[in-house]
N, CA, C and O atoms as a printed pandas DataFrame, in Angstrom:
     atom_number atom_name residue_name chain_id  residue_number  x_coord  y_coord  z_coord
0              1         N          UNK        A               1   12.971  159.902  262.137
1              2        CA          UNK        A               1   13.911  159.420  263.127
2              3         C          UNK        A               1   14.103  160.524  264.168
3              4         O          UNK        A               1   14.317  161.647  263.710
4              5         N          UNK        A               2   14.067  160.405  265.283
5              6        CA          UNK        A               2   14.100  161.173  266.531
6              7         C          UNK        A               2   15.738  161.369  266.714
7              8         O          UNK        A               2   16.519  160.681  266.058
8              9         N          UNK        A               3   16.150  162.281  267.581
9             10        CA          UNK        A               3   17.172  163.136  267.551
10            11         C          UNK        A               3   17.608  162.702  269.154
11            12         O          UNK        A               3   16.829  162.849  270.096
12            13         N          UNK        A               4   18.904  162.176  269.287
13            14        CA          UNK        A               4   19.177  162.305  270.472
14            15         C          UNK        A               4   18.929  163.490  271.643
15            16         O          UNK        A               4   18.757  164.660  271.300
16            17         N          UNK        A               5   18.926  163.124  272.905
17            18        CA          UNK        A               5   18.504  164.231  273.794
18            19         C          UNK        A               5   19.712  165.014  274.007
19            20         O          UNK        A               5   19.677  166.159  274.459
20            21         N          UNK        A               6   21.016  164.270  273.612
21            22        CA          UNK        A               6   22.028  164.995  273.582
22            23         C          UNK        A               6   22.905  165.723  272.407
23            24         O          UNK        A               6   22.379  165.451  271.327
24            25         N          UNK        A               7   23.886  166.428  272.263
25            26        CA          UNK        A               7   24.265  166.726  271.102
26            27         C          UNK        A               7   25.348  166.008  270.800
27            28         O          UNK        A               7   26.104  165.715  271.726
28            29         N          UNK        A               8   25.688  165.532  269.321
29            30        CA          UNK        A               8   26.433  163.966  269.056
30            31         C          UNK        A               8   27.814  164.464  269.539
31            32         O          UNK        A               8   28.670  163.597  269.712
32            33         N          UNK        A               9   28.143  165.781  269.781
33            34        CA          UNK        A               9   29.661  165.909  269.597
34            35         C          UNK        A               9   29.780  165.091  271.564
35            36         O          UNK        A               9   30.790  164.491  271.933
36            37         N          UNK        A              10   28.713  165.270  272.349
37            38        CA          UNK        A              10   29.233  164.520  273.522
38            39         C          UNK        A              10   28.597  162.983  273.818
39            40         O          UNK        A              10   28.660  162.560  274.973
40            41         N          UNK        A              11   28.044  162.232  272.866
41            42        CA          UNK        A              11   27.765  160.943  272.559
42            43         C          UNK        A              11   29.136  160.366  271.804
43            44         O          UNK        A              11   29.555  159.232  272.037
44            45         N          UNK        A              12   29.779  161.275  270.877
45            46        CA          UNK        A              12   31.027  160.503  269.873
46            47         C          UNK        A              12   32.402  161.403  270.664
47            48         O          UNK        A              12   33.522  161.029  270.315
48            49         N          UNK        A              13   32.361  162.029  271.226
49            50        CA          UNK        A              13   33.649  162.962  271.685
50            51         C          UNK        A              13   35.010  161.713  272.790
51            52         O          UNK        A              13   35.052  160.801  273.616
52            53         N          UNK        A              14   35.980  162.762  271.822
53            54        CA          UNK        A              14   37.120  162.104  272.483
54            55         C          UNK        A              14   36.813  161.239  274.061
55            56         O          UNK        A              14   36.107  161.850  274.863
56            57         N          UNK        A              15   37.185  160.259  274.351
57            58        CA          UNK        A              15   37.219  159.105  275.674
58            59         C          UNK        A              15   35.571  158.763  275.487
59            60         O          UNK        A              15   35.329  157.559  275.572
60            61         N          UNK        A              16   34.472  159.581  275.259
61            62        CA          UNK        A              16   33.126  158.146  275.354
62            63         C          UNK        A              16   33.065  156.858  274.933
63            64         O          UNK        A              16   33.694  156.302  274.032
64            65         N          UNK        A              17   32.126  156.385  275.785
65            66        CA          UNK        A              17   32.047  155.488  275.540
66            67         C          UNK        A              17   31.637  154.976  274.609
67            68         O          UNK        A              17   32.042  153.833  274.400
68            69         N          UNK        A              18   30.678  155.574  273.661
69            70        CA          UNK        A              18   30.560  154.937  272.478
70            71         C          UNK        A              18   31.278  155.413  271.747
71            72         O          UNK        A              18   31.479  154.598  270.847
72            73         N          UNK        A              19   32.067  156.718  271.515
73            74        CA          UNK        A              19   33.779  156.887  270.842
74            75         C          UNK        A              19   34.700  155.601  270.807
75            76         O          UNK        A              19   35.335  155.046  269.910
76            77         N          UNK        A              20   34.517  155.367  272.100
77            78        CA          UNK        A              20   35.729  154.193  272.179
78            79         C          UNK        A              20   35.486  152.262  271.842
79            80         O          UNK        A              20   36.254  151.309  271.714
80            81         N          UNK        A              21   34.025  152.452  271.809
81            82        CA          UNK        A              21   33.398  151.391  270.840
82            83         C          UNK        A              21   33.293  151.576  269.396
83            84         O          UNK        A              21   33.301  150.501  268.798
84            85         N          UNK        A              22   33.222  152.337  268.846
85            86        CA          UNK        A              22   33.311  152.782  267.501
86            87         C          UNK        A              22   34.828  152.441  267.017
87            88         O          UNK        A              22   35.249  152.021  265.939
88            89         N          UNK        A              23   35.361  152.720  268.003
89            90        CA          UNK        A              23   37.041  152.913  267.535
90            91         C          UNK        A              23   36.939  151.044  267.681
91            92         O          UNK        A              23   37.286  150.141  266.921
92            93         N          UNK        A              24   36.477  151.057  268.648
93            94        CA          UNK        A              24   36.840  148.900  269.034
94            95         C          UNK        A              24   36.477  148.143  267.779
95            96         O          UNK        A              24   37.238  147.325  267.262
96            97         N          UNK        A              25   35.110  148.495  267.246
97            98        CA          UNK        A              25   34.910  148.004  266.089
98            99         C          UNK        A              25   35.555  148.601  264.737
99           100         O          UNK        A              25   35.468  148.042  263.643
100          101         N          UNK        A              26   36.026  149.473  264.909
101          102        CA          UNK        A              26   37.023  149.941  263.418
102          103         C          UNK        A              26   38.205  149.034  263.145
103          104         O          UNK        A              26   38.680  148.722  262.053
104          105         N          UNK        A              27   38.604  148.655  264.424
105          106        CA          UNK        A              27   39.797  147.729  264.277
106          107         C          UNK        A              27   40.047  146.793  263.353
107          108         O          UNK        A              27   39.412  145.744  263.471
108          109         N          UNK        A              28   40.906  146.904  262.340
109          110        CA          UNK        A              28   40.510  145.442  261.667
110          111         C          UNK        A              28   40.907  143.992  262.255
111          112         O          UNK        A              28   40.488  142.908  261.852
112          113         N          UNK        A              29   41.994  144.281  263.510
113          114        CA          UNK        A              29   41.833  143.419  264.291
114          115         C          UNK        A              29   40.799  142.552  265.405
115          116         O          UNK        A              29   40.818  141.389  265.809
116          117         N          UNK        A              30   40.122  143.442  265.610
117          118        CA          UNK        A              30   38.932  143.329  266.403
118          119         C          UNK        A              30   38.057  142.172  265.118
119          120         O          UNK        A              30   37.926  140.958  265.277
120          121         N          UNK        A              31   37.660  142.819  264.138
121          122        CA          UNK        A              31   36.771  142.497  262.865
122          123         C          UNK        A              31   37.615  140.930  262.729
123          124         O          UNK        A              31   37.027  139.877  262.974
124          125         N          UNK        A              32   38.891  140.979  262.353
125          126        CA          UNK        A              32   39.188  139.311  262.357
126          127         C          UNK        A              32   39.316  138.000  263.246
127          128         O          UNK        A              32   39.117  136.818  262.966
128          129         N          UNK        A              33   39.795  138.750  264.641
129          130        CA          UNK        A              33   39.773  137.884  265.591
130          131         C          UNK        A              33   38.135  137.462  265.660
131          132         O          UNK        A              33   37.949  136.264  265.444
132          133         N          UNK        A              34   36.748  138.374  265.966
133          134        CA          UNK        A              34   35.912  138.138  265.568
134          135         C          UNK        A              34   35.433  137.385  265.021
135          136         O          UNK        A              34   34.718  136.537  265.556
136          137         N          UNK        A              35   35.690  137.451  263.671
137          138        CA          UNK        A              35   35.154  136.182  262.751
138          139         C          UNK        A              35   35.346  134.801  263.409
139          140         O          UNK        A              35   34.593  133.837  263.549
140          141         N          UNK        A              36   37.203  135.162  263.924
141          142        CA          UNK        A              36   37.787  133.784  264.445
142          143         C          UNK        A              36   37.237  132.862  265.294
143          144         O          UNK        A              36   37.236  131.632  265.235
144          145         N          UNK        A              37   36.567  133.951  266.436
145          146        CA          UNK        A              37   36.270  133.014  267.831
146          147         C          UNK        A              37   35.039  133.141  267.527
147          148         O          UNK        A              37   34.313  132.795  268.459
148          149         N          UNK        A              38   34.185  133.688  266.100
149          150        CA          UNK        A              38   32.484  133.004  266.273
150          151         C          UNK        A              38   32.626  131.598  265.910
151          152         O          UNK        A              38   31.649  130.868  266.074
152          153         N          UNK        A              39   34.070  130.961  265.285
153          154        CA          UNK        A              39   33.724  129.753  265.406
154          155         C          UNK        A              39   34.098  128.552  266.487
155          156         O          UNK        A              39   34.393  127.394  266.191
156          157         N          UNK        A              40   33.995  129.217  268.029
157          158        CA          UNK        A              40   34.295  129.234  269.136
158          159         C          UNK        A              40   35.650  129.413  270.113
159          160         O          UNK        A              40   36.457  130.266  269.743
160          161         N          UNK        A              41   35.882  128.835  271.054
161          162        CA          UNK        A              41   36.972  129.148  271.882
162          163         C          UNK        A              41   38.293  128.195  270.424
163          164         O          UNK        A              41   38.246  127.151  269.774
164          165         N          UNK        A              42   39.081  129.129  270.531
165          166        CA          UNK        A              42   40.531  129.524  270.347
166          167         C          UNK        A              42   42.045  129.732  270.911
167          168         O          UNK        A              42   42.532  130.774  271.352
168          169         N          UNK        A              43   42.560  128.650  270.796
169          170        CA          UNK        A              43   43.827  129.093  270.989
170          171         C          UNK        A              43   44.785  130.475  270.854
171          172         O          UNK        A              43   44.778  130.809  269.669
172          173         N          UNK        A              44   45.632  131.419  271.691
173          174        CA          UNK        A              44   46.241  132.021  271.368
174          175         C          UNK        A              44   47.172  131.910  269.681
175          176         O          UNK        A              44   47.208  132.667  268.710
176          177         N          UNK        A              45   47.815  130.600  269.984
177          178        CA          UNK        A              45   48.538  130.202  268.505
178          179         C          UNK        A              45   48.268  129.983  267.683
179          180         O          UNK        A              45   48.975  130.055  266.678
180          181         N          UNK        A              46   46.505  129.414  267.750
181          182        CA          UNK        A              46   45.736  129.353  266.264
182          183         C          UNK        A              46   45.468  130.652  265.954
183          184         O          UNK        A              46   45.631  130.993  264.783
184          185         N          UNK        A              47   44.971  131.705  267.008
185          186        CA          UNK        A              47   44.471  132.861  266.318
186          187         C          UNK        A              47   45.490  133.737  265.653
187          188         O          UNK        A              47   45.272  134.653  264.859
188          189         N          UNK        A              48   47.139  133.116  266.306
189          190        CA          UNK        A              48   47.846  134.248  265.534
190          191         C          UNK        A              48   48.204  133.642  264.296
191          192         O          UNK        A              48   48.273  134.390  263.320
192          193         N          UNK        A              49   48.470  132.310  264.135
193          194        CA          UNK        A              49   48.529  131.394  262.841
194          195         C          UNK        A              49   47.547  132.084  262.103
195          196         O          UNK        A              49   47.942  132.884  261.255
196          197         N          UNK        A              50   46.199  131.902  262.291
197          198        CA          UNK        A              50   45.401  132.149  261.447
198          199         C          UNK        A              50   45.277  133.629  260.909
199          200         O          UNK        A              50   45.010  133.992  259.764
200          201         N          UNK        A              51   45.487  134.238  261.809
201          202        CA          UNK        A              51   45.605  135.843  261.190
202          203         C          UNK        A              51   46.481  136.354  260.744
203          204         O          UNK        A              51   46.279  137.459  260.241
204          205         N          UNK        A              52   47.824  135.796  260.725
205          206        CA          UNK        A              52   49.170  136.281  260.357
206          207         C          UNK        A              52   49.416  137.600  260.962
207          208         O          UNK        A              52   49.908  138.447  260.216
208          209         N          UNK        A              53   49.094  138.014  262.508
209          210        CA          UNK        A              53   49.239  138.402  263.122
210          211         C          UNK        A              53   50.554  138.388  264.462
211          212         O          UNK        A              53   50.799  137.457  265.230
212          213         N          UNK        A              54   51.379  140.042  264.374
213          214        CA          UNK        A              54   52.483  138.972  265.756
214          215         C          UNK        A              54   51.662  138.994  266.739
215          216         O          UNK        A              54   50.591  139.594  266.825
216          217         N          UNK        A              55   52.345  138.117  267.717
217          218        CA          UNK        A              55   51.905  138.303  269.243
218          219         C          UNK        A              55   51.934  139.147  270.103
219          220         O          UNK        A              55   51.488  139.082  271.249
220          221         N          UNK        A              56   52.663  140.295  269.390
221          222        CA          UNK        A              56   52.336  141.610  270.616
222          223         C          UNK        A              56   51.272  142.330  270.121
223          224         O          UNK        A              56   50.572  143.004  270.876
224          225         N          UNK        A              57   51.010  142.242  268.573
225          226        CA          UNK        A              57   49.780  142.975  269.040
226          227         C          UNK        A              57   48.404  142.087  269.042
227          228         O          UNK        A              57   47.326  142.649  269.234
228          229         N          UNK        A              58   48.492  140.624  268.812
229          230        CA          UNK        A              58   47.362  140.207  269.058
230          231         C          UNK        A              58   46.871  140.231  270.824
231          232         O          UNK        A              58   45.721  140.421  271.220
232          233         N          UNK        A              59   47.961  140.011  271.601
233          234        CA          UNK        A              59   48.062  140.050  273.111
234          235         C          UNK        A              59   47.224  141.356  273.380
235          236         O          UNK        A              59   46.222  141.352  274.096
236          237         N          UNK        A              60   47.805  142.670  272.636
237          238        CA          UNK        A              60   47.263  143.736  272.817
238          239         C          UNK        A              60   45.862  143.777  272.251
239          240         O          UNK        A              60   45.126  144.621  272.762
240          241         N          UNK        A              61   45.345  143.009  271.271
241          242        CA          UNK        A              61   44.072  143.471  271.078
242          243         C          UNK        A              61   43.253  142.329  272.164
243          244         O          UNK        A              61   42.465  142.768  273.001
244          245         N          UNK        A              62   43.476  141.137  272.070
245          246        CA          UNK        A              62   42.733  140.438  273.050
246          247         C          UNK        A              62   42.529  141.531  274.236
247          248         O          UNK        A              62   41.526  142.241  274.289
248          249         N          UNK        A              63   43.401  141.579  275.013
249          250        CA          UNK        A              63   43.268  141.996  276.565
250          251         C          UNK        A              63   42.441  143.116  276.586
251          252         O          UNK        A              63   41.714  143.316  277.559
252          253         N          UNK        A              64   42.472  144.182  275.239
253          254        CA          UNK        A              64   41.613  145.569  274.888
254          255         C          UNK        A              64   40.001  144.657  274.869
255          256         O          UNK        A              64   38.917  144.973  275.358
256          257         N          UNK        A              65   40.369  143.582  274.179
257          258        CA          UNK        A              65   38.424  142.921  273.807
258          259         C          UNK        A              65   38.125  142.251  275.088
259          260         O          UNK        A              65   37.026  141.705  275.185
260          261         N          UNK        A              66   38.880  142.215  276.008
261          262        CA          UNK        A              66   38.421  140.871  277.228
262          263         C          UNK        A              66   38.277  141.793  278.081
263          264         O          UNK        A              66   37.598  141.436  279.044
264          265         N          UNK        A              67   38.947  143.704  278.147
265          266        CA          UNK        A              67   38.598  144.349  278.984
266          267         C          UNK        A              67   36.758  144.921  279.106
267          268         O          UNK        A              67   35.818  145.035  279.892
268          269         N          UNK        A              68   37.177  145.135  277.684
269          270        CA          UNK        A              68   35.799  145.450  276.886
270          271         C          UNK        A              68   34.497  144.683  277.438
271          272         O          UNK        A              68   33.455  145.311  277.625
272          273         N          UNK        A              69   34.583  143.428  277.670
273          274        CA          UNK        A              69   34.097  142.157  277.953
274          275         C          UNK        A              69   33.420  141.989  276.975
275          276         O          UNK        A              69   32.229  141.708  277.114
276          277         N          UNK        A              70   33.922  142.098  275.873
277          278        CA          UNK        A              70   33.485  141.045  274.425
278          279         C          UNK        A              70   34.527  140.149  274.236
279          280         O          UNK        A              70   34.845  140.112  273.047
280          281         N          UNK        A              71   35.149  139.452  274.904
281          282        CA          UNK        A              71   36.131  138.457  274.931
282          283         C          UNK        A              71   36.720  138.018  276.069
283          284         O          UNK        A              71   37.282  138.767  276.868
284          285         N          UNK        A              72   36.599  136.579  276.213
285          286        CA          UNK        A              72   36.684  135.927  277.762
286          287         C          UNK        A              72   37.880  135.468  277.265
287          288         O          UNK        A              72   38.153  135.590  276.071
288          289         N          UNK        A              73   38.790  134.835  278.241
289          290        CA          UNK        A              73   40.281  134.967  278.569
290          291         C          UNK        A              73   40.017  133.391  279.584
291          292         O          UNK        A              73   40.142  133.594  280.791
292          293         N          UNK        A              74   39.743  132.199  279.262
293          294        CA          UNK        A              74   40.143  131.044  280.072
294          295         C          UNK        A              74   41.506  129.711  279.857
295          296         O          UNK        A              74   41.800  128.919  278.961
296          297         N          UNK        A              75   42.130  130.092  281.432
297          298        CA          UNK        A              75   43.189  129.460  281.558
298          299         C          UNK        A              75   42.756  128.061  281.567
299          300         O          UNK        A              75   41.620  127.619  281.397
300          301         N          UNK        A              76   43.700  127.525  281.764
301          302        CA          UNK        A              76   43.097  125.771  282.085
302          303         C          UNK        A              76   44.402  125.173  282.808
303          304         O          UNK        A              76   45.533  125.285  282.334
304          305         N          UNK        A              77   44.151  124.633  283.812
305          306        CA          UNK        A              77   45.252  124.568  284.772
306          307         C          UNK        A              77   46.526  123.008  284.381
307          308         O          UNK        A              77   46.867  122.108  285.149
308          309         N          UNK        A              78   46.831  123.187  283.281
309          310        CA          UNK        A              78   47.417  121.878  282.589
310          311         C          UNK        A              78   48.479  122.266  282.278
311          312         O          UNK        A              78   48.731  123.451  282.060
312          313         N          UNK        A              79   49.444  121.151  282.190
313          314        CA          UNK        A              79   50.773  121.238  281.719
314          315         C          UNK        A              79   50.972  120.631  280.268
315          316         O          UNK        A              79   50.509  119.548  279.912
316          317         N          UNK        A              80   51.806  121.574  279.405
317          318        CA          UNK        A              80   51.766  123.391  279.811
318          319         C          UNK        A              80   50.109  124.045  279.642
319          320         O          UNK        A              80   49.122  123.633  279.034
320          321         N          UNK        A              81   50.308  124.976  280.300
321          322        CA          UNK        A              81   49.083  125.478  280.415
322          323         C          UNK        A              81   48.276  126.084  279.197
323          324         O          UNK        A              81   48.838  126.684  278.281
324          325         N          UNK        A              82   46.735  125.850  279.272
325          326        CA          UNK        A              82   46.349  126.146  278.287
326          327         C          UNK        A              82   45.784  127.506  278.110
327          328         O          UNK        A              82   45.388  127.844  279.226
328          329         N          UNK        A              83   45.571  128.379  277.319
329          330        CA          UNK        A              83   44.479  129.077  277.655
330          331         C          UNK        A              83   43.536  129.258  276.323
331          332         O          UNK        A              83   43.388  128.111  275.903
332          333         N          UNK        A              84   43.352  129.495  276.099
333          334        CA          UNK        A              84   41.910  129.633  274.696
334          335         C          UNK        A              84   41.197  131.388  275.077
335          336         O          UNK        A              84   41.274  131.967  276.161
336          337         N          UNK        A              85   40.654  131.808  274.030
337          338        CA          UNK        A              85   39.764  132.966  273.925
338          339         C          UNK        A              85   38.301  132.688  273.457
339          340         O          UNK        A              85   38.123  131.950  272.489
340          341         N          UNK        A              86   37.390  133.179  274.025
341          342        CA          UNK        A              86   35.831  133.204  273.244
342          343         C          UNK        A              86   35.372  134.422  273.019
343          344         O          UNK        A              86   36.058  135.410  273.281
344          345         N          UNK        A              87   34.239  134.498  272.539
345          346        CA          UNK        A              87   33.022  135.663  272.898
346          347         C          UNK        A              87   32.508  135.856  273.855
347          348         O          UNK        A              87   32.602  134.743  274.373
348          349         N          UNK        A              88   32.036  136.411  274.492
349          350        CA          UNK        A              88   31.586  136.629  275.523
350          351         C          UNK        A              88   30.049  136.889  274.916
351          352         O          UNK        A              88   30.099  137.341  273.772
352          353         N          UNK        A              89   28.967  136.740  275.328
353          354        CA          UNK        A              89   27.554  137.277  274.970
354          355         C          UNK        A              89   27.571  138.617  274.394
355          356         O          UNK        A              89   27.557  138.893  273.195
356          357         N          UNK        A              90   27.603  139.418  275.386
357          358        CA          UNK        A              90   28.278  141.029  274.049
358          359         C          UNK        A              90   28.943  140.667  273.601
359          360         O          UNK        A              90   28.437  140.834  272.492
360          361         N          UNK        A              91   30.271  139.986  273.297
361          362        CA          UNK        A              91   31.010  139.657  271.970
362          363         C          UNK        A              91   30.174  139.438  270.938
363          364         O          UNK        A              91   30.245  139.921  269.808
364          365         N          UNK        A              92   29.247  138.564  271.448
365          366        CA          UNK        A              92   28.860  137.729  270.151
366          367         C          UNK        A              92   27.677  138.612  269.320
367          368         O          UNK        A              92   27.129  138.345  268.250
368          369         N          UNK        A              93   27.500  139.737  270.206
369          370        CA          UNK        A              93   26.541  140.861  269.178
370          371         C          UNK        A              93   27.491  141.330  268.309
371          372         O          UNK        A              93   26.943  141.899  267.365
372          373         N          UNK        A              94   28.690  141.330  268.233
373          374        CA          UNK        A              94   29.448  141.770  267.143
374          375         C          UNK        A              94   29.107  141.370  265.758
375          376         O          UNK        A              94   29.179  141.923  264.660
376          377         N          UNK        A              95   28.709  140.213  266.191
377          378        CA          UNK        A              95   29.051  138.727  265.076
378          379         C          UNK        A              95   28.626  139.362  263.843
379          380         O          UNK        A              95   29.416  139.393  262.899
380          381         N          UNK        A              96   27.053  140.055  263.704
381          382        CA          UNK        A              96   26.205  139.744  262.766
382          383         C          UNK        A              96   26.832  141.426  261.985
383          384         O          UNK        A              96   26.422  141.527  260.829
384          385         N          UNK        A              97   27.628  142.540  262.409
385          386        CA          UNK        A              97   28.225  143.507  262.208
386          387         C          UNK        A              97   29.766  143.003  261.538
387          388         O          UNK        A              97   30.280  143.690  260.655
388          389         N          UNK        A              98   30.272  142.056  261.921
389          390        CA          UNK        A              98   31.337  141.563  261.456
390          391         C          UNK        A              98   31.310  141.230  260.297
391          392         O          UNK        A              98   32.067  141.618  259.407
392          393         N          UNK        A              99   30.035  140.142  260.178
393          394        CA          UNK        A              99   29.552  139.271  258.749
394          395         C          UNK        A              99   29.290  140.326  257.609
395          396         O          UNK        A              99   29.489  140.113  256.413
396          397         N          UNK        A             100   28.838  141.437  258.130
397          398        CA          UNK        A             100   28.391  143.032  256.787
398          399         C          UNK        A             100   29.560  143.239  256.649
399          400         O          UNK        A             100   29.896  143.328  255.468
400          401         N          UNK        A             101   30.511  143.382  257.531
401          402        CA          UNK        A             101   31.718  143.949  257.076
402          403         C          UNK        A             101   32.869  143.135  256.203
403          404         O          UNK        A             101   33.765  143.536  255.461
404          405         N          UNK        A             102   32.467  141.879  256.600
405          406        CA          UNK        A             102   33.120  141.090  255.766
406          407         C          UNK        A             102   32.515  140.641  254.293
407          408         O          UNK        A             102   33.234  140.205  253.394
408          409         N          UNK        A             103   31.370  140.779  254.206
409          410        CA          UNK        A             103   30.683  140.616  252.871
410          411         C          UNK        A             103   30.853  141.912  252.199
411          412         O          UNK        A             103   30.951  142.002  250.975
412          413         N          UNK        A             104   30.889  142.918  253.003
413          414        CA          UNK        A             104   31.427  144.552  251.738
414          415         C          UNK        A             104   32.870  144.142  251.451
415          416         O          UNK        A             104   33.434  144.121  250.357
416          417         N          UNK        A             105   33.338  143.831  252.609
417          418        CA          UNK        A             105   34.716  143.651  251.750
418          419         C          UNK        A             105   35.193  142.541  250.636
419          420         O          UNK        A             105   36.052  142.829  249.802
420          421         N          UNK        A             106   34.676  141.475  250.680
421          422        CA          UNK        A             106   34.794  140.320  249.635
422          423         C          UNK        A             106   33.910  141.314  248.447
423          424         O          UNK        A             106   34.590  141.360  247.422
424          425         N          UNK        A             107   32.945  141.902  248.336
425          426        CA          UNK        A             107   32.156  142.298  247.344
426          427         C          UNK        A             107   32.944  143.387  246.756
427          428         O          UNK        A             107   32.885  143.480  245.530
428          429         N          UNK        A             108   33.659  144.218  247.385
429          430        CA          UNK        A             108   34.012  145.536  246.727
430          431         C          UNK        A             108   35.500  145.329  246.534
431          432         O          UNK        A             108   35.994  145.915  245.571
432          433         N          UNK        A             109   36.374  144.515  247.372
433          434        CA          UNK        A             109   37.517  144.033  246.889
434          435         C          UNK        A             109   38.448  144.160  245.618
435          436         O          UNK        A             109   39.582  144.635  245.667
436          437         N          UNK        A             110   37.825  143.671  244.445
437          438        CA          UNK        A             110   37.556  143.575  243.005
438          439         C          UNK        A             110   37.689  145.067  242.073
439          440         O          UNK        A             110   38.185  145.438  241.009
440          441         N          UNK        A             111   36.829  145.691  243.328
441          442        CA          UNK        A             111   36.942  147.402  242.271
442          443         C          UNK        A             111   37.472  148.174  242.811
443          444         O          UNK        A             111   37.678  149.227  242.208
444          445         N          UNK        A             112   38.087  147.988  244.597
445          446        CA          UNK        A             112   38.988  148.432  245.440
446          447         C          UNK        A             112   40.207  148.135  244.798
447          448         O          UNK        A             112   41.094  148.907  245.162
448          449         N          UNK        A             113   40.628  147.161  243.843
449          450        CA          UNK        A             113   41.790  146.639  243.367
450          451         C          UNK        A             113   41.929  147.727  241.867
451          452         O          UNK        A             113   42.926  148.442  241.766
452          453         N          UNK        A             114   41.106  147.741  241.041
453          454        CA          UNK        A             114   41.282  148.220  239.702
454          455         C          UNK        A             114   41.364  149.939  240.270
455          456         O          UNK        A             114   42.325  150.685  240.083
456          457         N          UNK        A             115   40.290  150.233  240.879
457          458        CA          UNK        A             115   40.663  151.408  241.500
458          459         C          UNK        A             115   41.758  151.908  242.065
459          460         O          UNK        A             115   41.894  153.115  241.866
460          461         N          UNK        A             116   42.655  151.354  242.754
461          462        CA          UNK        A             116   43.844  151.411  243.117
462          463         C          UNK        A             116   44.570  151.556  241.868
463          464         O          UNK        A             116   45.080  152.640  241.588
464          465         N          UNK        A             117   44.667  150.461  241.021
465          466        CA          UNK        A             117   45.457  150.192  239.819
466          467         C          UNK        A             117   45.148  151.572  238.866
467          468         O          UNK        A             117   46.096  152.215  238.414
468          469         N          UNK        A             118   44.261  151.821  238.700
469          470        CA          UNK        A             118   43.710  152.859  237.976
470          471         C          UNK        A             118   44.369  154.540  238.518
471          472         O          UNK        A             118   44.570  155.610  237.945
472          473         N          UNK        A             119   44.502  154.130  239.621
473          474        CA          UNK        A             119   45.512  155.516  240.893
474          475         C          UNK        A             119   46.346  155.262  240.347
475          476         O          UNK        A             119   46.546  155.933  239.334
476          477         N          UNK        A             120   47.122  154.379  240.618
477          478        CA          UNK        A             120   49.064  154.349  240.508
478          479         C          UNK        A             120   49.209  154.473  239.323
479          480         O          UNK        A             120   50.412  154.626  239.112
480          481         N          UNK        A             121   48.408  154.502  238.030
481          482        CA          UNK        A             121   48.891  154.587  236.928
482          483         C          UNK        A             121   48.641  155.672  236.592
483          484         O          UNK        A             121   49.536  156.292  236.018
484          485         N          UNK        A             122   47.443  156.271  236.795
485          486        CA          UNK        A             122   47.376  157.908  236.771
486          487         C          UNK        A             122   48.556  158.540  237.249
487          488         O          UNK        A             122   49.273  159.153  236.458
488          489         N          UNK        A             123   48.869  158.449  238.599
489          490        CA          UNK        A             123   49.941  159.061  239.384
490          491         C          UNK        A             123   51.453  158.695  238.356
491          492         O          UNK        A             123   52.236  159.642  238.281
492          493         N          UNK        A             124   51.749  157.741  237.800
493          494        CA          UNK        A             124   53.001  157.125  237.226
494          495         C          UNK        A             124   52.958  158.410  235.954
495          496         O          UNK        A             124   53.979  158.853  235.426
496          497         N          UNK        A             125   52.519  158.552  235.851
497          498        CA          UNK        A             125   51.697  159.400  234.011
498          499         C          UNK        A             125   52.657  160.656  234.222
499          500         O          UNK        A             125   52.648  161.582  233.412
């Protein structure tokens, strides 16, 4: 494997741009809304229903993903007005990074749990 032409501390360093994509995808908000709108455009109120998420910070992560432009933001000029969220084409490269992350987590879940359990009872001792 070949070696960047640069050195990683100014490819990952505080404000880059791929720093600040790294951080976008760490989100576990990012990771669920994700899942949400690969199964297309979305309501504001379904996505916070569905995530058990409040609305200030789902507001806040949308507008972070629609700045990003992995998430489109369409109004619809109706009473009351509508608006819905999607993917955007770079959004939707997320998708297949989302799906790994969500299959480690259903898979390791299980021993993330006994492991825990296995902590607090050590620690209780």
């Amino acid at each position: 494997m070949s070696t960047p032409p640069w050195p990683e501390a100014e490819i990952y360093g505080a404000g880059t741009p791929t720093r600040e994509a790294v951080e976008r995808m760490a989100s576990r908000w990012t990771v669920l809304i994700t899942h949400v709108l690969e199964g297309g455009p979305t309501r504001f109120n379904d996505l916070k229903n569905r995530l058990g998420v409040s609305g200030q910070v789902l507001a806040r992560t949308l507008r972070d993903l629609e700045r990003d432009g992995l998430v489109a933001r369409r109004v619809y000029p109706e009473v009351p007005v509508r608006v819905e969220y999607e993917l955007t084409a770079l959004g939707g490269t997320m998708c297949p990074v989302v799906r790994e992350i969500r299959r480690w987590a259903e898979l390791t879940a299980p021993a993330i749990g006994d492991a825990r359990a296995a902590y607090d009872q050590s620690q209780s001792s």
